[in-house]
Structures are given as structure tokens and as C-alpha cells.
ROSE-4610 file (N, C-alpha, C; in Angstrom, 1 decimal, always signed):
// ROSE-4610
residu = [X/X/X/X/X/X/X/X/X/X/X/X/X/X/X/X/X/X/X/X/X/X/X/X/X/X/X/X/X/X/X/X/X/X/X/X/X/X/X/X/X/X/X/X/X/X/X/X/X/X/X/X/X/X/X/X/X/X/X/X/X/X/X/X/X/X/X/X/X/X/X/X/X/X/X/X/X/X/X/X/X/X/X/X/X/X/X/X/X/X/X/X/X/X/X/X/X/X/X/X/X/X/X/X/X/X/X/X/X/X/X/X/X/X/X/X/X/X/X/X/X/X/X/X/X/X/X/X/X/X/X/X/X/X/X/X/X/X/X/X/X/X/X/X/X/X/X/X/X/X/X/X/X/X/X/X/X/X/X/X/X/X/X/X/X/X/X/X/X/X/X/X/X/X/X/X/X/X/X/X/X/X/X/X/X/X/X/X/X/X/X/X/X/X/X/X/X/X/X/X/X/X/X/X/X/X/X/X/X/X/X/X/X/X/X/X/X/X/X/X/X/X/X/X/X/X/X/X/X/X/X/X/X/X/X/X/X/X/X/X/X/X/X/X/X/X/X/X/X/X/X/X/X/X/X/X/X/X/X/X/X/X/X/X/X/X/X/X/X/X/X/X/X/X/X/X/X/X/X/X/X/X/X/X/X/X/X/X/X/X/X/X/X/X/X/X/X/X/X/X/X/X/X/X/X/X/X/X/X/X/X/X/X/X/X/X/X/X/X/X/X/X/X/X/X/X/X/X/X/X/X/X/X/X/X/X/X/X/X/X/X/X/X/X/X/X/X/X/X/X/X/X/X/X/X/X/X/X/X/X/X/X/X/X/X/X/X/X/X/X/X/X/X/X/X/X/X/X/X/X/X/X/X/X/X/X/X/X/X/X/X/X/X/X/X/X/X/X/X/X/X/X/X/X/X/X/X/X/X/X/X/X/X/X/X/X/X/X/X/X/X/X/X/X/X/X/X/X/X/X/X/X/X/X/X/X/X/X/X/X/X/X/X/X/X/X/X/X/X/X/X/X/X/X/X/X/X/X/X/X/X/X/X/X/X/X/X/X/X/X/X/X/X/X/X/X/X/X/X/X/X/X/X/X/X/X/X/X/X/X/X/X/X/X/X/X/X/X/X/X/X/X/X/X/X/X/X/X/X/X/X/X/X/X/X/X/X/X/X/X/X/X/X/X/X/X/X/X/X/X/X/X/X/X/X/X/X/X/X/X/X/X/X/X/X/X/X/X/X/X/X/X/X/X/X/X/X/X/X/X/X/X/X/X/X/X/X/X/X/X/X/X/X/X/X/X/X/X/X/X/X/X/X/X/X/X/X/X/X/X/X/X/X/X/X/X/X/X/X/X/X/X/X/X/X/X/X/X/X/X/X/X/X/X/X/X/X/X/X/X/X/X/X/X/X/X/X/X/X/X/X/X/X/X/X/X/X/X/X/X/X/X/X/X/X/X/X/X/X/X/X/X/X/X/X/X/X/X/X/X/X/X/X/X/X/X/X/X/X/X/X/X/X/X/X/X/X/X/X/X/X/X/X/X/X/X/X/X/X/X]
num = [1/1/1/2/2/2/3/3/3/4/4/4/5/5/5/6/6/6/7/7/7/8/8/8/9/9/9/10/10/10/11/11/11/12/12/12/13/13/13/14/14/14/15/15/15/16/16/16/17/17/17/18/18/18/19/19/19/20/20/20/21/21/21/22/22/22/23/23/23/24/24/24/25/25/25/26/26/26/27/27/27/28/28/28/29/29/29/30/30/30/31/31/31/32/32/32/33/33/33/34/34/34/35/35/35/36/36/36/37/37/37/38/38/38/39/39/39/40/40/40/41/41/41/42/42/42/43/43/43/44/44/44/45/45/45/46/46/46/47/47/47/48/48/48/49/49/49/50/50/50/51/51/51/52/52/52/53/53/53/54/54/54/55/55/55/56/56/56/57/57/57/58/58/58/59/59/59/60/60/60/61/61/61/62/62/62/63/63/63/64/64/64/65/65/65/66/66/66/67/67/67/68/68/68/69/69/69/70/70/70/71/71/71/72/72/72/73/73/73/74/74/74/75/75/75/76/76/76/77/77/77/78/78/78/79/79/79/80/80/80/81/81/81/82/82/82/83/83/83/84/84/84/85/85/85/86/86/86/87/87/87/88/88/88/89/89/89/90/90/90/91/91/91/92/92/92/93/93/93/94/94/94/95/95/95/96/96/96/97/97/97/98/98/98/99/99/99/100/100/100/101/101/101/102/102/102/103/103/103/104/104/104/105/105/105/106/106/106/107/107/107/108/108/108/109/109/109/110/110/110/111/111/111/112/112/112/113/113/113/114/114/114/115/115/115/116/116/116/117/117/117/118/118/118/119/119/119/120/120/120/121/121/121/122/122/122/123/123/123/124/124/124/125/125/125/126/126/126/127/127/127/128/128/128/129/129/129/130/130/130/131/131/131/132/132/132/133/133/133/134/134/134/135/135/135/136/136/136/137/137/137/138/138/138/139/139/139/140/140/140/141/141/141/142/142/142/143/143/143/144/144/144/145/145/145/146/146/146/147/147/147/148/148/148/149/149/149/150/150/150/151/151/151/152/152/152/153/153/153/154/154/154/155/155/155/156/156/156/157/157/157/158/158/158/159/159/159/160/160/160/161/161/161/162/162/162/163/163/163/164/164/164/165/165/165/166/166/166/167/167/167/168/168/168/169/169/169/170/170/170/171/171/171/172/172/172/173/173/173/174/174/174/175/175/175/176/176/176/177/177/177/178/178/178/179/179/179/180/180/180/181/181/181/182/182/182/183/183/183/184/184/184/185/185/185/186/186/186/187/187/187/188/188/188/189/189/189/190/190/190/191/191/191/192/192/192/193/193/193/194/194/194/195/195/195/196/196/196/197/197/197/198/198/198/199/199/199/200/200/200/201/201/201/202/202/202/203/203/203/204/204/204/205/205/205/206/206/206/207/207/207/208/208/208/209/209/209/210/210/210/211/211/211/212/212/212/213/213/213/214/214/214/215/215/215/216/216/216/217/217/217/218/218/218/219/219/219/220/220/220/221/221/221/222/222/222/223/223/223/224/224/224/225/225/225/226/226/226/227/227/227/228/228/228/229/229/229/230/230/230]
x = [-43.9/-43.2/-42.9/-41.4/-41.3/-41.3/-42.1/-42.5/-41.7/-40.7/-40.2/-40.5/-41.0/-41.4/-40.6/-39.9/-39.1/-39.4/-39.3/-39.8/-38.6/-38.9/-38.0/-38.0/-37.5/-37.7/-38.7/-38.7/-39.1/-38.6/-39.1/-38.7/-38.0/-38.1/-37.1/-37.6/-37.2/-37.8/-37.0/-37.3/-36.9/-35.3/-35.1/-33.4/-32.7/-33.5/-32.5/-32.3/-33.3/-32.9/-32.0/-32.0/-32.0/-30.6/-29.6/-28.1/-29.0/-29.7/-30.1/-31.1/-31.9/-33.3/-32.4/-31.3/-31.0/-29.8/-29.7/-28.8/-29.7/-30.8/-32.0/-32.6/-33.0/-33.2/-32.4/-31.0/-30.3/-29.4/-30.2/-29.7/-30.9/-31.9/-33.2/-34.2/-35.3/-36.4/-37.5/-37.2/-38.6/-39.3/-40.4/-41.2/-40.7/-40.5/-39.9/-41.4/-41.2/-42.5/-41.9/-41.8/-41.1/-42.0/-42.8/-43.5/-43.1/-43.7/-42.9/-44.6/-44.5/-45.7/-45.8/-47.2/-47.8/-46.6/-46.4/-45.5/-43.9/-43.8/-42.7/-41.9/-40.9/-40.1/-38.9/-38.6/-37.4/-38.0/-39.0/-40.0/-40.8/-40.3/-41.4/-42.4/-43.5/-44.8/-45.4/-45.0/-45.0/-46.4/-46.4/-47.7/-49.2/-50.1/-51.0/-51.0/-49.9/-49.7/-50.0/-50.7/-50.3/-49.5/-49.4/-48.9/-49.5/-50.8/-51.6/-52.0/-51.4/-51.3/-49.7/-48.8/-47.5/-48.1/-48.5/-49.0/-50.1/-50.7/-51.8/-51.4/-50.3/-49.5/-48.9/-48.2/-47.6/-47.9/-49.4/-49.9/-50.9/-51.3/-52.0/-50.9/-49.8/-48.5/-48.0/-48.1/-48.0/-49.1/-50.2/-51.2/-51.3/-51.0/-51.1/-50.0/-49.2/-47.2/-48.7/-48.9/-49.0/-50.2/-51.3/-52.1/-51.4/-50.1/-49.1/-47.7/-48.2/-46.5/-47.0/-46.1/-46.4/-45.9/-44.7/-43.4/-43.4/-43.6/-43.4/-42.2/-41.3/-40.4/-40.4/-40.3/-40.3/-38.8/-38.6/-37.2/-38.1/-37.4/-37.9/-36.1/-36.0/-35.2/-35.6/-35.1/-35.5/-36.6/-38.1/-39.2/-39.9/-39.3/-39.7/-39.7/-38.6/-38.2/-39.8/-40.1/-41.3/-42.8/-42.6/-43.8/-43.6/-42.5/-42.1/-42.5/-42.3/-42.9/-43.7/-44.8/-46.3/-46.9/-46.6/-47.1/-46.8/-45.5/-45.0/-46.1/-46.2/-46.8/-48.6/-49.1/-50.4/-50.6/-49.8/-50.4/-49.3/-48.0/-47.0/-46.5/-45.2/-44.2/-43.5/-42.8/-41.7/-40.4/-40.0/-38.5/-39.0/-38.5/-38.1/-36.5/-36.7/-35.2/-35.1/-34.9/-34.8/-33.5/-33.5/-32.3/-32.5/-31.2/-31.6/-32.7/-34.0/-35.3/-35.3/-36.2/-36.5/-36.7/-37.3/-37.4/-37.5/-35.7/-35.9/-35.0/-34.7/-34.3/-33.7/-32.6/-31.5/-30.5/-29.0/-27.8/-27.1/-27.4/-26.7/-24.9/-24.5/-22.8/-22.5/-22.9/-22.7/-23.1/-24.2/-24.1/-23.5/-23.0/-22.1/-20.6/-20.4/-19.6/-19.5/-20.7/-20.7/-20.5/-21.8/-21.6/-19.9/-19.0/-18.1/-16.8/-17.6/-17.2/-17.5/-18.8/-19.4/-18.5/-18.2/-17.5/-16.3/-15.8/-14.2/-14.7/-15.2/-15.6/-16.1/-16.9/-17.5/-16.1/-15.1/-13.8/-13.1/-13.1/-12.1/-12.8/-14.2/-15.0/-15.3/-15.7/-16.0/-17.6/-18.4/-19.4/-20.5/-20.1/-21.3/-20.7/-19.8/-19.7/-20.4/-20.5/-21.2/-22.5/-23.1/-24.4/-25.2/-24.7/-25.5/-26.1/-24.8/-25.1/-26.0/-26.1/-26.9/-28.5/-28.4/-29.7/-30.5/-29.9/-30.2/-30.2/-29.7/-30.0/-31.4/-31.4/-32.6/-33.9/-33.8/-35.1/-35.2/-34.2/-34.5/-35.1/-34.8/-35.4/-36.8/-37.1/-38.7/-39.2/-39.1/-39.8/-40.8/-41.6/-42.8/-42.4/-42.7/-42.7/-43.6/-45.0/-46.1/-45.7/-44.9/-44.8/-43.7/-43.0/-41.8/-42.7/-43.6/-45.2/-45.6/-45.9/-46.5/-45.6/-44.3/-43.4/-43.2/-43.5/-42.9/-44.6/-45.4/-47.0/-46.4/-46.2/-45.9/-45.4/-44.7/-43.1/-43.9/-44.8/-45.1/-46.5/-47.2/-48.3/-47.8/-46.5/-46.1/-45.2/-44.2/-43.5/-44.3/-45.5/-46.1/-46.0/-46.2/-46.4/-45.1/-43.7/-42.9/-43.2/-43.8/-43.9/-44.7/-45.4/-45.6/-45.2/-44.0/-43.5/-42.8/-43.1/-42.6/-41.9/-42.0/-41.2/-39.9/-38.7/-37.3/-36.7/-35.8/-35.6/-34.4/-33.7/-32.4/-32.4/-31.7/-31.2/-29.9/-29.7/-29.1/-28.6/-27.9/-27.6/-26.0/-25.8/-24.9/-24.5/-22.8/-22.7/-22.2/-22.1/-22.1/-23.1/-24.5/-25.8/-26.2/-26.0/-26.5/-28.0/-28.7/-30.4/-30.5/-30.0/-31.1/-29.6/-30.1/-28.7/-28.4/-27.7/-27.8/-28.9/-29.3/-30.2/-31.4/-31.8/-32.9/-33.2/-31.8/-31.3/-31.5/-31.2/-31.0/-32.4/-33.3/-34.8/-35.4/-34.7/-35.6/-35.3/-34.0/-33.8/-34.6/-34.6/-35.0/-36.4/-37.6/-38.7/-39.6/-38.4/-39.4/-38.9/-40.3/-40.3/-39.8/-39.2/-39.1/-38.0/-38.2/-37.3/-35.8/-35.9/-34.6/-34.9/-33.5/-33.1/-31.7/-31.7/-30.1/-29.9/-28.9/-28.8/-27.3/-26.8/-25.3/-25.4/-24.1/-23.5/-22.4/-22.8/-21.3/-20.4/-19.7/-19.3/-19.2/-18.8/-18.3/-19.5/-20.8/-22.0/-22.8/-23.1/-24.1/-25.5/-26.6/-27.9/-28.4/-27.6/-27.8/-27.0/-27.3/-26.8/-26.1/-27.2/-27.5/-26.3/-26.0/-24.9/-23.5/-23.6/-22.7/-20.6/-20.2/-18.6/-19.1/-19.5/-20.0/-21.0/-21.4/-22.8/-22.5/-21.7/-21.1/-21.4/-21.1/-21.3/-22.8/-23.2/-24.6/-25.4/-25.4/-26.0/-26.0/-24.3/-24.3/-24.8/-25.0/-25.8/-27.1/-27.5/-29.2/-29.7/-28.5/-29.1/-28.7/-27.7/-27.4/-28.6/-29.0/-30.6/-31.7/-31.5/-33.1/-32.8/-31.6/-31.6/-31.5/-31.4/-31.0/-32.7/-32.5/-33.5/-33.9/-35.6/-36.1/-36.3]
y = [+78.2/+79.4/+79.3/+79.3/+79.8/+81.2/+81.1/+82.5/+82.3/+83.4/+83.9/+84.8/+84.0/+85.4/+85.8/+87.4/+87.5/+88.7/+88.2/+89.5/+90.0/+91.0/+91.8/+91.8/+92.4/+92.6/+93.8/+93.2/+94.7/+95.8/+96.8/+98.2/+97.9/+97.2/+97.1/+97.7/+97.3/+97.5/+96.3/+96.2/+95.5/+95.4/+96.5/+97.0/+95.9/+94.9/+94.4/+93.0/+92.4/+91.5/+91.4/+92.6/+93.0/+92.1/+92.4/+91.8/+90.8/+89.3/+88.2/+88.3/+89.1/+89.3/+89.5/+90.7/+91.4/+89.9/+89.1/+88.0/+87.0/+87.0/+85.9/+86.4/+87.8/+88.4/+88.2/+88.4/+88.4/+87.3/+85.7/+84.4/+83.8/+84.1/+83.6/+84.1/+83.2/+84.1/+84.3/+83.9/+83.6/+85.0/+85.0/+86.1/+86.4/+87.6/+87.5/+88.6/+88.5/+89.4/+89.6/+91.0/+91.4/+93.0/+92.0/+93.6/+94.3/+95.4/+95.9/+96.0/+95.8/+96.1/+97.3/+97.3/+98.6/+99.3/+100.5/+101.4/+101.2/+100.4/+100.2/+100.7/+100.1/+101.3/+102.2/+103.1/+103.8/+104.8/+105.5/+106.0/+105.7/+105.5/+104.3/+105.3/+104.3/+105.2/+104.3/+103.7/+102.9/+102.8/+104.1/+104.2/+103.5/+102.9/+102.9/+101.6/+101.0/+99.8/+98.1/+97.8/+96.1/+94.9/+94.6/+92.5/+92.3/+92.3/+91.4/+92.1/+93.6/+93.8/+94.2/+93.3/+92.8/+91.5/+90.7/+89.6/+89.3/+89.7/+89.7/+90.5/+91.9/+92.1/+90.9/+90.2/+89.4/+88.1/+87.6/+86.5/+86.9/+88.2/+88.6/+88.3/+88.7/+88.5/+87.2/+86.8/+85.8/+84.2/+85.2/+84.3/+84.4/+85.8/+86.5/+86.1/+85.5/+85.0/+83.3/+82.9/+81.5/+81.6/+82.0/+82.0/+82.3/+82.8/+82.9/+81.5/+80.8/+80.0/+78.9/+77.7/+76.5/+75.9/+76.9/+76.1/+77.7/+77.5/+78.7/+78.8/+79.8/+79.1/+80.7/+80.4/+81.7/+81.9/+83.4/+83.6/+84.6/+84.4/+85.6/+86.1/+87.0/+87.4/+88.2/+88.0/+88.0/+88.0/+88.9/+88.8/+88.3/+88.9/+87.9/+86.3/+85.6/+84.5/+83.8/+84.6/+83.9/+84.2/+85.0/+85.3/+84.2/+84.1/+82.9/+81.6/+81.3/+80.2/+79.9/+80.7/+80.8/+80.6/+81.2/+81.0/+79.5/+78.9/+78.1/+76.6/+77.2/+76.0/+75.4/+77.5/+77.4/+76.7/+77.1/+77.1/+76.1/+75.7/+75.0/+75.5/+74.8/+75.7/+75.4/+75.1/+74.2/+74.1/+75.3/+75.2/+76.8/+76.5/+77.6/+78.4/+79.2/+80.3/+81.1/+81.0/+81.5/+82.1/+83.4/+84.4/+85.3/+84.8/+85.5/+85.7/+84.3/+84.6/+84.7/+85.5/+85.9/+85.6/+84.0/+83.2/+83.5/+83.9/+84.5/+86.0/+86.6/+88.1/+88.4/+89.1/+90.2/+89.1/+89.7/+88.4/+89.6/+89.3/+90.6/+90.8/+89.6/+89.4/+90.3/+89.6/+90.2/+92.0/+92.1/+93.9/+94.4/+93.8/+95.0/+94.9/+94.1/+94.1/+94.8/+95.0/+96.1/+97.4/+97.7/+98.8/+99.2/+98.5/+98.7/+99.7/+98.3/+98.6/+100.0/+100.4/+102.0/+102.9/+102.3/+103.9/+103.9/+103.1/+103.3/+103.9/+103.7/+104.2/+105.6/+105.8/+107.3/+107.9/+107.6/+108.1/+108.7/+108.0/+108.0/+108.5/+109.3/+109.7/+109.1/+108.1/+107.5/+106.8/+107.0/+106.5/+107.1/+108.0/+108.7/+108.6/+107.6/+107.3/+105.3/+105.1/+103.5/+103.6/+102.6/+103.0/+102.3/+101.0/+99.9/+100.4/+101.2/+102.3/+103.4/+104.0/+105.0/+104.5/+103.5/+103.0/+102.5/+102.0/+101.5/+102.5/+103.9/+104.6/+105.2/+105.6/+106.2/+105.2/+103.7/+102.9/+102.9/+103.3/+103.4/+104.8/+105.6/+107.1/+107.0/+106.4/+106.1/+105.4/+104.2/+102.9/+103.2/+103.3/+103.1/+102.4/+102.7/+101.2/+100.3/+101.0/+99.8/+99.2/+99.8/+98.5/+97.7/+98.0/+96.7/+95.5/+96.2/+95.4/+94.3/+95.0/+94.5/+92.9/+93.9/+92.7/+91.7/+91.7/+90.6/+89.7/+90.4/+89.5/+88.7/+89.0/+88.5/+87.3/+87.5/+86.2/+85.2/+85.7/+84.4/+84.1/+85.1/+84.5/+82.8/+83.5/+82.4/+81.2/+81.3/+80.4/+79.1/+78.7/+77.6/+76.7/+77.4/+77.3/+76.3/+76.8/+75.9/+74.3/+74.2/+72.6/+72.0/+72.6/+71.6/+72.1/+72.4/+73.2/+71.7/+71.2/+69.8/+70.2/+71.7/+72.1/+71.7/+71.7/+71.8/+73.0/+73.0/+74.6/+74.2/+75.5/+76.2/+77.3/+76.9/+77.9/+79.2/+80.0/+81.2/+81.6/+81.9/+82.6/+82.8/+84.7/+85.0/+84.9/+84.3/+83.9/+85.5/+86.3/+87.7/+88.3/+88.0/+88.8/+89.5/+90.6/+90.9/+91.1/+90.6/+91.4/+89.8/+88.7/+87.5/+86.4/+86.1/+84.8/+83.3/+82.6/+81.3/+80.2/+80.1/+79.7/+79.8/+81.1/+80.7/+80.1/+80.1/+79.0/+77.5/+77.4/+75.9/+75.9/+76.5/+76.0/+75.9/+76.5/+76.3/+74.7/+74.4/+73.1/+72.7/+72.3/+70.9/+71.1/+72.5/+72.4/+72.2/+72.3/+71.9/+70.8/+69.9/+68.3/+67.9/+68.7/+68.7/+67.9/+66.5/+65.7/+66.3/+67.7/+67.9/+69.5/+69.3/+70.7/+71.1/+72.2/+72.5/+73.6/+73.9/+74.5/+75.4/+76.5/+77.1/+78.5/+78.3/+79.3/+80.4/+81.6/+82.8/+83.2/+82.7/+83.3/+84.6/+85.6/+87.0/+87.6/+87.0/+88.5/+88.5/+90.0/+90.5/+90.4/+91.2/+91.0/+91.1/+92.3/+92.4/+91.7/+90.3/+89.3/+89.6/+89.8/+90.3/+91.2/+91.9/+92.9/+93.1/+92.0/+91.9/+91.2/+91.2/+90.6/+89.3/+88.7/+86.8/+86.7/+88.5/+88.5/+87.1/+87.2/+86.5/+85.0/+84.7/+83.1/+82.8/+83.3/+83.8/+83.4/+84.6/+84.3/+83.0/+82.3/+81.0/+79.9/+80.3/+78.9/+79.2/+80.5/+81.0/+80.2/+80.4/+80.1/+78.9/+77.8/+76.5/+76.0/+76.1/+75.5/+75.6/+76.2/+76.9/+75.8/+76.3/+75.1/+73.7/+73.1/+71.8/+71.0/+70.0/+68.9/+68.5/+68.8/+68.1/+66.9]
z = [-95.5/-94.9/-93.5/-93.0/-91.7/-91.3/-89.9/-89.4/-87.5/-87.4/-86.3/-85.6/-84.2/-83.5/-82.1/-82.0/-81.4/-80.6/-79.4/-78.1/-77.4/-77.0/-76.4/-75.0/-74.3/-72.4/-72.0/-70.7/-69.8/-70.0/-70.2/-70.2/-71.9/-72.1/-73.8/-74.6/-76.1/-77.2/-78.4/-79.9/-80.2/-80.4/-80.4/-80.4/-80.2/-78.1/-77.5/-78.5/-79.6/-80.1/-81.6/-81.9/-83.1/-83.9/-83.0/-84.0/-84.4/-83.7/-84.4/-84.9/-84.7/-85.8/-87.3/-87.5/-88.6/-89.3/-88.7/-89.2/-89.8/-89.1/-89.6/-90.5/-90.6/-92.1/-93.3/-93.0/-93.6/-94.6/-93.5/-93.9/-94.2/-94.4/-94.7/-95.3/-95.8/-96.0/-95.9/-94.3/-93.3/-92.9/-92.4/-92.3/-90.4/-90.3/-88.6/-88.3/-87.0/-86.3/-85.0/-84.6/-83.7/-83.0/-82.2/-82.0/-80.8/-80.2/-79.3/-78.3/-77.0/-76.4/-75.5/-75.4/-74.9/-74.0/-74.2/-73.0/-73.2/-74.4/-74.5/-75.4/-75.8/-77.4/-76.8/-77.5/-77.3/-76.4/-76.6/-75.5/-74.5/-73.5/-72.3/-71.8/-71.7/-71.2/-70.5/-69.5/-68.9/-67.9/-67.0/-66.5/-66.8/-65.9/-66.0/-67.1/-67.6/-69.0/-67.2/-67.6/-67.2/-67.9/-66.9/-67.8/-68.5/-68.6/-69.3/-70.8/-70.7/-72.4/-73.2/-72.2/-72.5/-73.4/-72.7/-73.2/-73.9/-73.9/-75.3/-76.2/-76.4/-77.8/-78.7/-77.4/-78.1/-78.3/-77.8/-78.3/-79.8/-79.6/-81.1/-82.4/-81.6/-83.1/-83.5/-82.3/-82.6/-83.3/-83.1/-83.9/-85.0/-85.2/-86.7/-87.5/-87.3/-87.8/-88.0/-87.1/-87.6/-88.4/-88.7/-89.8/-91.4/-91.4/-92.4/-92.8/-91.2/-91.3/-91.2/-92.0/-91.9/-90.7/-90.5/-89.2/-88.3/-87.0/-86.1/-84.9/-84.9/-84.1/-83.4/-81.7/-81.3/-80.3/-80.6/-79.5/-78.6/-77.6/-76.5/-75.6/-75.2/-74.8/-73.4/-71.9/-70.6/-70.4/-70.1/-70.1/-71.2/-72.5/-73.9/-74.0/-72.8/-73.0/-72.1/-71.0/-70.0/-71.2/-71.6/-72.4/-73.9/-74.0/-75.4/-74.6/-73.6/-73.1/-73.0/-72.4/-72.1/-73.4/-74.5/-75.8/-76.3/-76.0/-76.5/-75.9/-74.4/-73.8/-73.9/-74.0/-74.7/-76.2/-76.9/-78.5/-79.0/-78.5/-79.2/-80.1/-80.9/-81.4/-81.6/-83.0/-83.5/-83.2/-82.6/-81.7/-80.9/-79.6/-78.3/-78.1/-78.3/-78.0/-76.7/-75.9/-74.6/-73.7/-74.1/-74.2/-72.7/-71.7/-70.4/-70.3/-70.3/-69.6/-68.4/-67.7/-66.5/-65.5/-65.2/-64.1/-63.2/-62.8/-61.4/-61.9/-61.0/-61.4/-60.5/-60.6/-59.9/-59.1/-59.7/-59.2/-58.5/-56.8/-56.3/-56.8/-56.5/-56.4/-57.7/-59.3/-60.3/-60.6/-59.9/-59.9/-59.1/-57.7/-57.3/-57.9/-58.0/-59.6/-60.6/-61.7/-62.3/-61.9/-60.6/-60.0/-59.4/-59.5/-59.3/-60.6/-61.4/-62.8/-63.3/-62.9/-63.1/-62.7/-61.4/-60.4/-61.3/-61.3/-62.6/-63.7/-64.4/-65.2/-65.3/-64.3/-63.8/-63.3/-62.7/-62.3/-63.6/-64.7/-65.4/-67.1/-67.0/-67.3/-68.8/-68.3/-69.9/-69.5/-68.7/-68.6/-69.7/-70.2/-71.0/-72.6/-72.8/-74.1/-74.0/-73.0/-72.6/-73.4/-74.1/-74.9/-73.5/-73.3/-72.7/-71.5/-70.6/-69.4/-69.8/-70.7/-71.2/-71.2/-71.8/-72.0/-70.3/-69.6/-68.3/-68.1/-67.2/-66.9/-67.3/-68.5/-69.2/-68.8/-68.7/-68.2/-66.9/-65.8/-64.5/-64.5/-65.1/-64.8/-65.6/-66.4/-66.6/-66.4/-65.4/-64.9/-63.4/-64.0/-62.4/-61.8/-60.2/-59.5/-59.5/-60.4/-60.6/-61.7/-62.4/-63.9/-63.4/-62.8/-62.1/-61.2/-60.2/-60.0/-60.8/-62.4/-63.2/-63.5/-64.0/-64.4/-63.4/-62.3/-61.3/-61.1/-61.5/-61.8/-62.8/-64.0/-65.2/-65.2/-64.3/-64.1/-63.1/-62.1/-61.2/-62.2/-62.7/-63.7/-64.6/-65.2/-66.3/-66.6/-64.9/-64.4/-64.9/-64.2/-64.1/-66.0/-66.9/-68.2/-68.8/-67.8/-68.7/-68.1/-67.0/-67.3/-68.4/-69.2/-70.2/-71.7/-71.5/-73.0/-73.4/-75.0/-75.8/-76.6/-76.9/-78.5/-77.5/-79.3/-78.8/-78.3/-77.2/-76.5/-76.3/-76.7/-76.8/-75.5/-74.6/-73.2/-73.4/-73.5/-73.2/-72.4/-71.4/-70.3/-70.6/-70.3/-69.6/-68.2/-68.2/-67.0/-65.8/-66.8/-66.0/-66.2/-66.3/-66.6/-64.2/-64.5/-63.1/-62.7/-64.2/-63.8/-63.4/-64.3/-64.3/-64.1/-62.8/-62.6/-63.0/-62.7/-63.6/-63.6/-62.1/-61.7/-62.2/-62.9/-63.9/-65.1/-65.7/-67.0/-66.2/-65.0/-64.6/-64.3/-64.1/-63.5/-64.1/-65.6/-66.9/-67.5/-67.6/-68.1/-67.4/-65.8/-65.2/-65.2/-65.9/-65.4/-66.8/-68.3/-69.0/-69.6/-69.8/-70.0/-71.5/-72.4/-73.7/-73.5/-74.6/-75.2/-75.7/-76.3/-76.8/-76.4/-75.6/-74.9/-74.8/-74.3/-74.6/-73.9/-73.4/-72.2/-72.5/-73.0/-73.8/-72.0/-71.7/-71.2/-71.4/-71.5/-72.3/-71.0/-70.9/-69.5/-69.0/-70.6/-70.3/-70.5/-70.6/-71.2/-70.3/-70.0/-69.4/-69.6/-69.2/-69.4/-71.1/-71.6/-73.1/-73.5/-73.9/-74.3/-75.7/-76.6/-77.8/-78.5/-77.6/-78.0/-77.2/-76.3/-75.7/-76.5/-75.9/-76.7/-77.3/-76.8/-77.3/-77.9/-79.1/-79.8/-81.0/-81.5/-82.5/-82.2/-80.7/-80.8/-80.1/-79.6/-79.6/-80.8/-82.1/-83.2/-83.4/-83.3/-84.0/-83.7/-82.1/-81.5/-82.0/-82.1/-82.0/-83.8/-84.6/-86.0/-86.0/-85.5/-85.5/-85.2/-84.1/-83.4/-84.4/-84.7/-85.9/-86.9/-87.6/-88.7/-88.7/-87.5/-87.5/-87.8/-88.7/-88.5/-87.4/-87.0/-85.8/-86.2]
């Protein structure tokens, strides 16, 4: 049995993975595990939640998928992607998926860009039929400043971990993503030592990769990688 395990971001839920979780359901019939951690979900409760039970949700699920799977293969998506790593480098892992991981964070140029993009949009009043804008709004207006804290522990916690990641790894990055800039796709190639890596850029997608215009070629790289013979 193959078992997939697929994390979501900061402030997320599984939603942000979902088009490729519901395609891998849909073309397989592997067991997926996709949990959502403390404070998190369509309801954030963010308060008083740490890193460290971001990350022990998701190494429990992830233990719990491999006591079931003969082959484990994990995707992570932005802070999912640093936490798929950490697991990957602790426990190993038959292939790595790394969707706008987090590395490093915030690409001023590309958001005032958006933010630009907004004001037109707010002008011409269509901002409140935007889902993607709707949703970012709604996690800025529930996000503590200690769990943004949290999340920035997380990230220098688990940097260290991709130097000794061996599985095969598949890179992600939108080249219009304003949370997470290229540079963290590039520090990922050069910092993990794995024999077979791969490194794909979308030029037109933003942070929600997943659901962005280039969801489609996205999927295809995400399922090409999975199925190929290691």
C-alpha cells in the first residue's frame, strides 16, 4: 500500500491542498492523510496554539500512514513543505513534494504588486466576489501576532533538517507568489543533498499555488513525480 501525506500552511487548512489531494484520490488507490493542526481549519483559534503542536500533529499522522504503508511519500505545501521536510529528514521517505515551502517568507516587489492589483479591484468593486482575497483577509483578521511568532520559530527550528533529506524531491514555486519568494525554492535545491531533485517554476501563480491558473500543470508535475520509477 502507498500512503500520502499532505500538509497544509500557516493559518491554512486542508482546502489549500485539496485540487491535488482530490486528483490523487481520484487516480489511485492509495491511502492519503491530510490532517489539519491545532488552531487551524476554516475556524482559526490560533491563540495560545505553538509550533511544536503544528508539528507533532503532523508527525503523529504521519507515523500513523506508515504503520499502514509499505511506500510513504509526503507533500507539504508552504509551512507544510518545512514540516514535510523535517519529517522527511527525521524518519525518511520515498519521494518529497515541496509546494511554495517556506524557507524564507515575504517577496516585497511581488506584493506591492498585488496590493496594487487589490486597489483596482477594490475600485472597480469586485474584490468581494475574489475567494482567494476573501480568504487572506479573514486569516489576517484572525492571526495573533504570537502565532506569526510561532511560525517564524518553526521555519528557523526546521531549516537546518533539509541538509540531510536523501528521498527524491520535487520543487514548486510560483514565480508570482508574494508570501514566499524564489529564493526559497533556490535554497532548497542547493541545500538538500538528494541525488534526484527537481526544481519546476509557474511563472503566473501566486502563493495558492494549488488553485491558482497553472493548477492543472501543477497537478501534472505533482502526479508525474509520484509515479515515476525510483
Amino acid at each position: 500500500m502507498i500512503g500520502c501525506l499532505c500538509l497544509h500552511g500557516f493559518t491554512g487548512s486542508p482546502y489549500e491542498v485539496q485540487p491535488v489531494t482530490d486528483y490523487i484520490r481520484d487516480h489511485t488507490d492509495w491511502l492519503l492523510s491530510v490532517p489539519t493542526y491545532p488552531g487551524h481549519g476554516e475556524k482559526l483559534k490560533l491563540r495560545g496554539i505553538t509550533h511544536k503542536l503544528w508539528i507533532d500533529e503532523a508527525e503523529s499522522a504521519f507515523l500513523e500512514l506508515r504503520k499502514k504503508s509499505d511506500t510513504v511519500y509526503i507533500l507539504g505545501f508552504s509551512m507544510g513543505g518545512m514540516i514535510g521536510g523535517y519529517l522527511a529528514s527525521k524518519y525518511g521517505c520515498d519521494k518529497l513534494i515541496l509546494l511554495s515551502a517556506s524557507a524564507y517568507y515575504m517577496n516585497p516587489s511581488q506584493m506591492v504588486k498585488d496590493i496594487k492589483e487589490m486597489v483596482v479591484k477594490g475600485m472597480q468593486g469586485n474584490l468581494k466576489d475574489d475567494e482567494l482575497y476573501q480568504r487572506y483577509r479573514k486569516k489576517f483578521l484572525e492571526t495573533p501576532l504570537r502565532a506569526t511568532f510561532e511560525f517564524r520559530k518553526l521555519v528557523k527550528t526546521l531549516k537546518p533538517s533539509f541538509q540531510t533529506i536523501h528521498a527524491p524531491t520535487l520543487i514548486v514555486q510560483g514565480e508570482s507568489d508574494g508570501l514566499v519568494p524564489r529564493k526559497s525554492a533556490e535554497y532548497l535545491y542547493k541545500t538538500i543533498p538528494a541525488q534526484k531533485k527537481k526544481i519546476c517554476y509557474l511563472k503566473e501563480s501566486k502563493h495558492m499555488i494549488c488553485h491558482d491558473v497553472e493548477k492543472d500543470q501543477l497537478i501534472e508535475e505533482v502526479f508525474q513525480f509520484l509515479m515515476e520509477q525510483s
